[in-house]
C-alpha positions in Angstrom: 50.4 -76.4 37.4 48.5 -74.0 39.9 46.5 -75.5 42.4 42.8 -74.2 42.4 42.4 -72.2 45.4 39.5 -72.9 47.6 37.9 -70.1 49.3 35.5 -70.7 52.3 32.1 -70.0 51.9 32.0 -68.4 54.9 33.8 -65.5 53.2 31.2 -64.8 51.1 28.1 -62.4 52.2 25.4 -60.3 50.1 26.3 -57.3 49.5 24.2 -54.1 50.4 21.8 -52.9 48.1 22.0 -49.7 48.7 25.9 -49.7 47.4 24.8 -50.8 43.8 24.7 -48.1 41.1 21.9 -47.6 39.0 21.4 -45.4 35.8 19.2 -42.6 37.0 16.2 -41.5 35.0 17.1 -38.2 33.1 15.4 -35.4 34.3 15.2 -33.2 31.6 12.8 -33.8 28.5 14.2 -34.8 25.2 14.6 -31.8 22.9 13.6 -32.6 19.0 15.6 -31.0 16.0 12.8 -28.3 15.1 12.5 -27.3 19.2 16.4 -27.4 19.2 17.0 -24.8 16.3 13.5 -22.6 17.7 16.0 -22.2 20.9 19.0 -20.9 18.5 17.1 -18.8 16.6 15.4 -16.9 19.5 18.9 -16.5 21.0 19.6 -14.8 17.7 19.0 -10.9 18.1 18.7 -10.0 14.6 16.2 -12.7 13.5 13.7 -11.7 16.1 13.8 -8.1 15.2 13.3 -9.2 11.2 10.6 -11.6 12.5 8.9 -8.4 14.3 9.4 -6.5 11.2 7.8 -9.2 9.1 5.0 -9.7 11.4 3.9 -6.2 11.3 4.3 -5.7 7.4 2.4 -8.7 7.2 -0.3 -7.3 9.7 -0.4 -4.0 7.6 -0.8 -5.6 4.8 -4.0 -7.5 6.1 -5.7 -5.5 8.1 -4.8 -1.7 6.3 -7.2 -2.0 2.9 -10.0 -3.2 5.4 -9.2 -0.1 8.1 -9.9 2.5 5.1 -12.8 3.2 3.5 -11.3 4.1 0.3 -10.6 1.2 -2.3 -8.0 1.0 -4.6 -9.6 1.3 -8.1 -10.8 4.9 -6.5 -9.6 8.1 -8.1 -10.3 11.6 -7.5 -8.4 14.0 -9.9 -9.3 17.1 -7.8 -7.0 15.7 -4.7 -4.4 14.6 -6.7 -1.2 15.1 -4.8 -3.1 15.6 -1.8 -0.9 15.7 1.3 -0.6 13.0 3.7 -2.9 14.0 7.0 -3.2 12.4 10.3 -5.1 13.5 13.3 -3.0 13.5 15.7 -0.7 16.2 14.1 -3.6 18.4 13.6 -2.3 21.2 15.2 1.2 20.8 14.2 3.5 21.7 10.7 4.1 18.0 10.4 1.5 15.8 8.5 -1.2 18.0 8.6 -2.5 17.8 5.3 -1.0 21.0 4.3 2.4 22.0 2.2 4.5 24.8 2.8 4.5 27.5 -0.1 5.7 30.8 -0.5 2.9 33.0 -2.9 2.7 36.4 -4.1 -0.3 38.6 -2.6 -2.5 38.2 -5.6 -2.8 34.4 -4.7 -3.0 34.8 -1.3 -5.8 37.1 -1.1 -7.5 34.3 -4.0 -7.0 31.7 -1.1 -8.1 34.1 1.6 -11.3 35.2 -0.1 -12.3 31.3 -0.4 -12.1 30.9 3.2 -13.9 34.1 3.5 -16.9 32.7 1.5 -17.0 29.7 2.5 -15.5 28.9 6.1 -13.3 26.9 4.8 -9.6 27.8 5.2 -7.3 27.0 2.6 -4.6 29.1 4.1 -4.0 27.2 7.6 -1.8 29.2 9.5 -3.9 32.7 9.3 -0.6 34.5 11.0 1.5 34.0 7.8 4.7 35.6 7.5 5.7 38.1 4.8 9.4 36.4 4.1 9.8 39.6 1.9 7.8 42.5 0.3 4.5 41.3 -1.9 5.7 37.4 -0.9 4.6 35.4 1.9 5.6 32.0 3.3 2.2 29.9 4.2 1.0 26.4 5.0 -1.8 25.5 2.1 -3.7 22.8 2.9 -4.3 20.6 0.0 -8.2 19.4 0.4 -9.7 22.9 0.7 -7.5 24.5 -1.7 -10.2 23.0 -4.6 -12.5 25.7 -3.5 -15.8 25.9 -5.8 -16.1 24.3 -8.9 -18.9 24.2 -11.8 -21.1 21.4 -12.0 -24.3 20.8 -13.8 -26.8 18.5 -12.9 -30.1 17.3 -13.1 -33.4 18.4 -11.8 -33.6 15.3 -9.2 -29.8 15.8 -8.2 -30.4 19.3 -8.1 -33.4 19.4 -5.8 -32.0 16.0 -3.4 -28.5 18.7 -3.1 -31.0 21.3 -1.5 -32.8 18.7 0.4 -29.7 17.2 2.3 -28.5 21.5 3.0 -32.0 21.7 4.5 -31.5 18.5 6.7 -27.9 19.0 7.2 -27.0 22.8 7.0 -24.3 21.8 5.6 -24.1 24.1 2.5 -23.0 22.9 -0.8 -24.4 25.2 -3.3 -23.2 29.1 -3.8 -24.1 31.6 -5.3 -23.0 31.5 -8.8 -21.5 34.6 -11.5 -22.6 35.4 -14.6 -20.4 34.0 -17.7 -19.5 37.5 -17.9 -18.0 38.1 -14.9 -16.0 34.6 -15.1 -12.0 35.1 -15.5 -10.7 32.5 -18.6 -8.2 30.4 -17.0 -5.3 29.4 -18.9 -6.0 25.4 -17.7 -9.8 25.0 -16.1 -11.5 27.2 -19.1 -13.4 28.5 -15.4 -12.1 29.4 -12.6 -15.2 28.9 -9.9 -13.1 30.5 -7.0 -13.3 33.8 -8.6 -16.4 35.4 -7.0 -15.3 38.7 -6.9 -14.5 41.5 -9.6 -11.3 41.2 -12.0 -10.2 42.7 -14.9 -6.9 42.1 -17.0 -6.2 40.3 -19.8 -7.5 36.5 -18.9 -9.7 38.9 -16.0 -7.6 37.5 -13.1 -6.5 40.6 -11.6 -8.2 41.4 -8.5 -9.9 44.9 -8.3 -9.7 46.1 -4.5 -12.4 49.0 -3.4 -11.5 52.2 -1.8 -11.0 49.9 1.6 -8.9 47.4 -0.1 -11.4 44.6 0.0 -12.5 42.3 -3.1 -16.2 42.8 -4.5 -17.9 40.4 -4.9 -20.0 39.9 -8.2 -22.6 37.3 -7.5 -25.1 36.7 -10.3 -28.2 38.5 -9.1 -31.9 39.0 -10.7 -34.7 41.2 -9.2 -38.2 40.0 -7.9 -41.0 41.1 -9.6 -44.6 41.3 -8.5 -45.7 38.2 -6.4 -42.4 36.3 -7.4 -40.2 34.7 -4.2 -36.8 34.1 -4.1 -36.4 31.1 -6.0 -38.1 31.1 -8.7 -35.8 32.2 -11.1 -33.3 29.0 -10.6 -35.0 26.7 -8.6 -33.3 27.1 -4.8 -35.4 26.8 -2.1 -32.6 26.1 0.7 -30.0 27.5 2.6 -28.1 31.2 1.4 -25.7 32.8 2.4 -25.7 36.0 4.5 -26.5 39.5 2.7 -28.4 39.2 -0.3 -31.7 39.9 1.3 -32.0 43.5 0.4 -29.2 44.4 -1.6 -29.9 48.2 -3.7 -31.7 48.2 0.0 -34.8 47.3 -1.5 -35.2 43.4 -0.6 -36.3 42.1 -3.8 -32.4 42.0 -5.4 -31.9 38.1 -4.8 -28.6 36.3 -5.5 -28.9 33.3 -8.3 -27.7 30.0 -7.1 -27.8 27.8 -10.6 -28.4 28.7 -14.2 -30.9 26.5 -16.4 -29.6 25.1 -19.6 -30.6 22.6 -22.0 -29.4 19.9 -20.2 -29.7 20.8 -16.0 -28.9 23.0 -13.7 -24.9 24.7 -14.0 -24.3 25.6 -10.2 -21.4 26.6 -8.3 -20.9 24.0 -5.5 -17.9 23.4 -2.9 -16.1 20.5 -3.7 -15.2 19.6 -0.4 -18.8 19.7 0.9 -19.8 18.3 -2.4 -17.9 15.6 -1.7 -19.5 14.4 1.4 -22.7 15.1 0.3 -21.6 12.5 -2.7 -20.4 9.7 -0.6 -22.4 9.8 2.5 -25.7 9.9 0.6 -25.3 9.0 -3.1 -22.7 6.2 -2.9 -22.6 5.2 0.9 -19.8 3.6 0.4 -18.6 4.7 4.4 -16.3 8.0 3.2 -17.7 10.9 5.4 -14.6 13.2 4.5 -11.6 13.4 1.9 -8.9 12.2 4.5 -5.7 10.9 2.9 -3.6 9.7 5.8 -0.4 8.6 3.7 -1.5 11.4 0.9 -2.6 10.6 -2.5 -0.9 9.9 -6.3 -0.8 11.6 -9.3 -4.2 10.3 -10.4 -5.6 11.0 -7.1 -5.6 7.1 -5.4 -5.1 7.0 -1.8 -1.8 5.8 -1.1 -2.5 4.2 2.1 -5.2 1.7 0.6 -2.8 1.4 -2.5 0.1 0.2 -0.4 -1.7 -1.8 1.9 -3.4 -3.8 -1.9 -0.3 -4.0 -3.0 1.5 -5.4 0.3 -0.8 -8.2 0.6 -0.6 -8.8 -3.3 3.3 -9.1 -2.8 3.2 -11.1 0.1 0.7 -13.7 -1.4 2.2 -13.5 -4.8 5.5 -14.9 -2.9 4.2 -17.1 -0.6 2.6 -18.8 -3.3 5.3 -19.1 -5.8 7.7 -20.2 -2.8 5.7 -23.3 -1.8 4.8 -24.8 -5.1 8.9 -23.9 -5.8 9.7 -25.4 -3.2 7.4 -28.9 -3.5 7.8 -29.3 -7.2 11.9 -28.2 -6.6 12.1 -30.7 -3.6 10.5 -33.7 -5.3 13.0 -33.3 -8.0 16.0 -32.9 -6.4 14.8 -36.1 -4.4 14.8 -38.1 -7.3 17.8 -36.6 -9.3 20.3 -36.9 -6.2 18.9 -40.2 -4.6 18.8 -42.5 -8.1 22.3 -40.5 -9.8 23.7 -42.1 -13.0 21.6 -41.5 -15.8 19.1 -40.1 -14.5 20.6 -37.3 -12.5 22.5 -36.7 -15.7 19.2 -36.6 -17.8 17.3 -34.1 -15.3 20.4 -31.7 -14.8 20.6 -31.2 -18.2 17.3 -30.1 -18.4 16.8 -27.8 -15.7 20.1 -26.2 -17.2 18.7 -25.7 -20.2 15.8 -24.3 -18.4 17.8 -21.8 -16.5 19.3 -21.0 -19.5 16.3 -18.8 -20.9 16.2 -15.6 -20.1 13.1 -14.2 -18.1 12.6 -11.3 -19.9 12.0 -13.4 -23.1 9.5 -16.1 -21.1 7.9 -12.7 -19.8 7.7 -11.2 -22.9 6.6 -14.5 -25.0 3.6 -15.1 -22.1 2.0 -11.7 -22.5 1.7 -11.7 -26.6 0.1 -14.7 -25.7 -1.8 -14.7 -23.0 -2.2 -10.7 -23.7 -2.9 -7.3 -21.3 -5.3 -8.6 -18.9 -3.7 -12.1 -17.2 -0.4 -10.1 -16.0 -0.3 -11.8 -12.4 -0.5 -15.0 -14.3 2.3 -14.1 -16.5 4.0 -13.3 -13.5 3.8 -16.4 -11.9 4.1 -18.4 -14.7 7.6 -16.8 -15.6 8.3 -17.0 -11.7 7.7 -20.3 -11.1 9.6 -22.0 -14.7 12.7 -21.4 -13.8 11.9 -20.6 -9.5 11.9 -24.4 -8.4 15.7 -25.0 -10.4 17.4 -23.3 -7.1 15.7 -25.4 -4.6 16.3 -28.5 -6.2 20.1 -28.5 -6.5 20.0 -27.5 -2.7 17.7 -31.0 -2.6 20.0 -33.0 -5.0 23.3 -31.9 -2.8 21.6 -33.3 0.2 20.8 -36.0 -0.5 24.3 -36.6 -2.0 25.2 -36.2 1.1 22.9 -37.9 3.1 22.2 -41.0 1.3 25.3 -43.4 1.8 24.9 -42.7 5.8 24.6 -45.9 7.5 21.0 -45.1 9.1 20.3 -45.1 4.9 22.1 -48.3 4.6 20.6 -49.8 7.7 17.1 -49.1 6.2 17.7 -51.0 2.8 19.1 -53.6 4.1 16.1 -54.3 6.1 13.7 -53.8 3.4 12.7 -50.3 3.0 11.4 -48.9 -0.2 13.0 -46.3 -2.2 10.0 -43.9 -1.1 10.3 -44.4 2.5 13.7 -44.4 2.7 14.0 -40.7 0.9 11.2 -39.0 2.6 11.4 -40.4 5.9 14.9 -41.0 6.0 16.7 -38.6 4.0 14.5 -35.8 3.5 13.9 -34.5 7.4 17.9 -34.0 7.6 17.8 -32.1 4.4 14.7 -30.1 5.4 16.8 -27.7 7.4 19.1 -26.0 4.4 15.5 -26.6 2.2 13.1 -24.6 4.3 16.1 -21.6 4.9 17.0 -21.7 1.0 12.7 -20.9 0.7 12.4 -18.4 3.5 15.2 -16.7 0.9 13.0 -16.8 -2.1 10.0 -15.1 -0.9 11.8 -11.9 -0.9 13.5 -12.2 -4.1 10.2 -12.7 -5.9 9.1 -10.1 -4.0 11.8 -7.4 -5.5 11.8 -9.3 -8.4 8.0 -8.2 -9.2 8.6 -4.9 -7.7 11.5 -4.1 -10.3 8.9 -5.1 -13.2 6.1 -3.5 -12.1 8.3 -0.3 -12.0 9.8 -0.5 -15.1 6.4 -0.8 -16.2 7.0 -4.7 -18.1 4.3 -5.9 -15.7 0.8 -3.0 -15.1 -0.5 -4.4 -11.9 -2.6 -1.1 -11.7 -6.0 -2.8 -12.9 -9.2 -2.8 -11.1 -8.7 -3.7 -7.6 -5.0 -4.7 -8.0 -1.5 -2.7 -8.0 1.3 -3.2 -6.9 4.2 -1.7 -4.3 6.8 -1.0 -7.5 3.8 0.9 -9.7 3.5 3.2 -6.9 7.1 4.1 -6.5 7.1 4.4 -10.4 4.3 7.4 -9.8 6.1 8.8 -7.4 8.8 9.5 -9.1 8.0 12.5 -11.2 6.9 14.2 -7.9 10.0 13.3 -6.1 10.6 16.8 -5.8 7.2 18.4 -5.0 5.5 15.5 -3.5 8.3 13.0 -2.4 6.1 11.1 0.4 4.4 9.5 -3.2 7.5 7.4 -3.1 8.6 7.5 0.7 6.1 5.0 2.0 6.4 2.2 -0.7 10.1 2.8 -0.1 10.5 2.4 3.1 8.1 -0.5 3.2 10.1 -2.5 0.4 12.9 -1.4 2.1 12.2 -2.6 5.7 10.4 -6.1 4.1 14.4 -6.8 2.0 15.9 -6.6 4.9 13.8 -8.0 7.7 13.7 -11.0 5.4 17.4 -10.9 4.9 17.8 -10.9 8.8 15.3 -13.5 9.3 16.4 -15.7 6.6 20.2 -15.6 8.1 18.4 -16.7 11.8 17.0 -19.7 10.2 20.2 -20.6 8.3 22.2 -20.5 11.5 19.3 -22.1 13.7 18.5 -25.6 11.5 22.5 -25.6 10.1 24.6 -24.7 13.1 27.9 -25.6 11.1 27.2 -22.9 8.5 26.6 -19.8 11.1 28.6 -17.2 10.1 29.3 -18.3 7.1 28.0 -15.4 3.7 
């Protein structure tokens, strides 16, 4: 048996308090799970650029149709096709409003002869080149190459026209030719451009004087006696230089309308015509026909039209995605936190769901619904079967998640079903739930693109259209007009895969285990 040893208690003494060891206070701040995955997704590179790209589709898509003053139910079939023109390349070849054409000297002395009249080139660059005899290579620009048309109107339109010249000195009537001396045109019936002599069989063959220059045959009527000029059609306002004394007698007076039964028929400008239309008639804030991304086939402005049908697109998607993604989360919840029976009874029926084709539910909701509730269809077809993906990503999460010992822990100590899968369970799923939805947005986004371009969904009513109805209009001009299609293109393009960039940044930010992974 030991003996108990006794030690002194003079070999004892406190010990120094500086020698004890402590737990020091950290001195860094606790980093949460969404501020932990912000910090990997900014180190990703190609997330940031497709959240860059995102931002500034989304910008354009706000902020475009209120930067224009042009609307997108607005048409104008005489700038139809009208090239794309932006200020800053006035002086340039390159987006200037004007296509490159090679013409034979008949046409280019018609273009010539409008600028002539009116001051208004349609023939930009006047040192044209002749790329080989009788054929020259020019730069026509699409707005003035309208030239004059024939309009009649109404006494009051009529005299508030002259009014606004008089104010203004802007000119929009001309002097006008007598049905007579009118070339038939095989399309317009009238061709208002011709103001000088022709002859030939539809009398569009130009007839030169001994100098080679056109002459003109203006519609003219002599004063008698105490008559003014004027009084034969009504113009009291601006005129052009010359007709003051033509036969060298001063009463020879050029006519600027011709009365009919129902107005006035007079030979206006278009282009002037149609500021005088908008600045003063409609006010609606368009001061000048200025297309900056062009125009369609029916004459829309394609920068309005794509900005409309941006902003459609991106709160078409955003919409479907969050009420997929709360009605596909709740249900999910429930299927893959109860199991058994129930899980078996709510998989079967979203499988029989996802079973129907779209085209048919598409198909089915418009003879129903009918022509005019197409978004609605849309949505309607979108969001049936849009919440199924979402909710087996919920469902395998929560397979996962609920027999963790936190879970456990929290039903032992009383927790409720409720709390235990949305406060509990839910949050770690959240990650894989929020990057599966950032995925969707852009797959209803091509998704309604594709039907709106084959035409199953018209998106082109009233104030709506779409970004795949404008590509479908583009493409019968891809060869004459191929910006009609360029812009929507590229924007679809650079929204698929800034999404597919950003969605990948997310994926690898809130599941760092899955980066890399397809």
């Amino acid at each position: 048996m030991q003996e108990n040893m006794t030690i002194p208690k003079e070999k004892f003494e406190f010990v120094n308090t500086g020698d004890l060891s402590h737990d020091k206070k950290l001195s860094t701040k606790p980093v949460g799970y969404f501020q932990d995955a912000f910090k990997r997704f900014c180190k990703n590179k190609g997330a940031i650029f497709g959240a860059i790209v995102i931002i500034c589709l989304l910008l354009f898509a706000i902020i475009a149709p209120l930067c224009t003053p042009y609307t997108v139910s607005y048409r104008d079939s005489r700038y139809a096709v009208a090239q794309p023109r932006a200020k800053i390349f006035e002086n340039t070849n390159f987006w200037d409003g004007c296509e490159a054409r090679n013409m034979g000297r008949h046409d280019l002395t018609y273009y010539l002869a409008m600028g002539d009249e009116t001051g208004h080139n349609a023939i930009k660059n006047q040192n044209y080149t002749e790329i080989e005899p009788g054929y020259f290579s020019v730069r026509l620009d699409s707005v003035h190459k309208v030239g004059m048309i024939y309009r009649v109107f109404e006494e009051a339109d009529y005299l508030a026209i002259q009014q606004y010249q008089s104010n203004t000195g802007r000119q929009v009537i001309y002097p006008t030719v007598a049905e007579a001396d009118r070339p038939v045109a095989l399309q317009d019936n009238e061709d208002a451009n011709y103001y000088f002599k022709t002859e030939g069989k539809n009398r569009t063959d130009i007839v030169y004087d001994d100098n080679g220059d056109i002459i003109p045959v203006y519609y003219t009527y002599t004063l008698a006696d105490g008559e003014q000029a004027g009084d034969a059609d009504g113009y009291h306002s601006l005129r052009i230089e010359g007709e003051d004394g033509v036969n060298g007698d001063g009463k020879v007076y050029y006519r600027y309308a011709i009365r009919n039964q129902t107005g006035y028929e007079c030979r206006i400008n278009y282009y002037e015509y149609y500021i005088y239309y908008h600045t003063v008639v409609l006010q609606d804030g368009i001061t000048e026909p200025y297309f900056i991304f062009g125009t369609t086939g029916l004459g829309q402005d394609i920068f309005t039209a794509l900005g409309s049908g941006a902003r459609f697109s991106f709160i078409f998607a955003l919409i479907v995605a969050a009420v997929n993604m709360v009605v596909g989360a709740i249900y999910g919840s429930i299927a893959g936190y109860y199991g058994g029976k129930i899980d078996l009874f709510m998989e079967r029926f979203s499988d029989i769901l996802s079973a129907v084709p779209t085209m048919i539910v598409i198909t089915l909701l418009k003879l129903h619904m009918g022509a005019t509730s197409q978004a609605i269809v849309l949505f309607i077809a979108f969001f049936m079967t849009g919440w199924i993906g979402i909710s087996a990503t919920t469902r395998m999460q929560f397979y996962r998640y609920k027999n963790q010992e936190y879970v456990l822990a929290a039903r032992t100590l009383g927790a409720k079903d409720g709390r235990i899968m949305f406060k509990h369970i839910f949050p770690n799923a959240l990650g894989t739930i929020v990057t599966s939805c950032a995925l969707i947005i852009p797959s209803m986004v091509y998704s309604e693109t594709n039907l709106s371009y084959l035409g199953i969904i018209n998106l082109s009513t009233g104030n709506i259209t779409s970004v795949g109805t404008l590509i479908a209009q583009g493409q019968q001009y891809l060869t004459t007009a191929p910006y009609m299609a360029l812009f929507p293109s590229i924007f679809l393009a650079l929204m698929m895969l800034s999404f597919n960039l950003f969605g990948n940044g997310l994926r690898d930010a809130f599941n760092p285990s899955l980066r890399g992974s397809e």
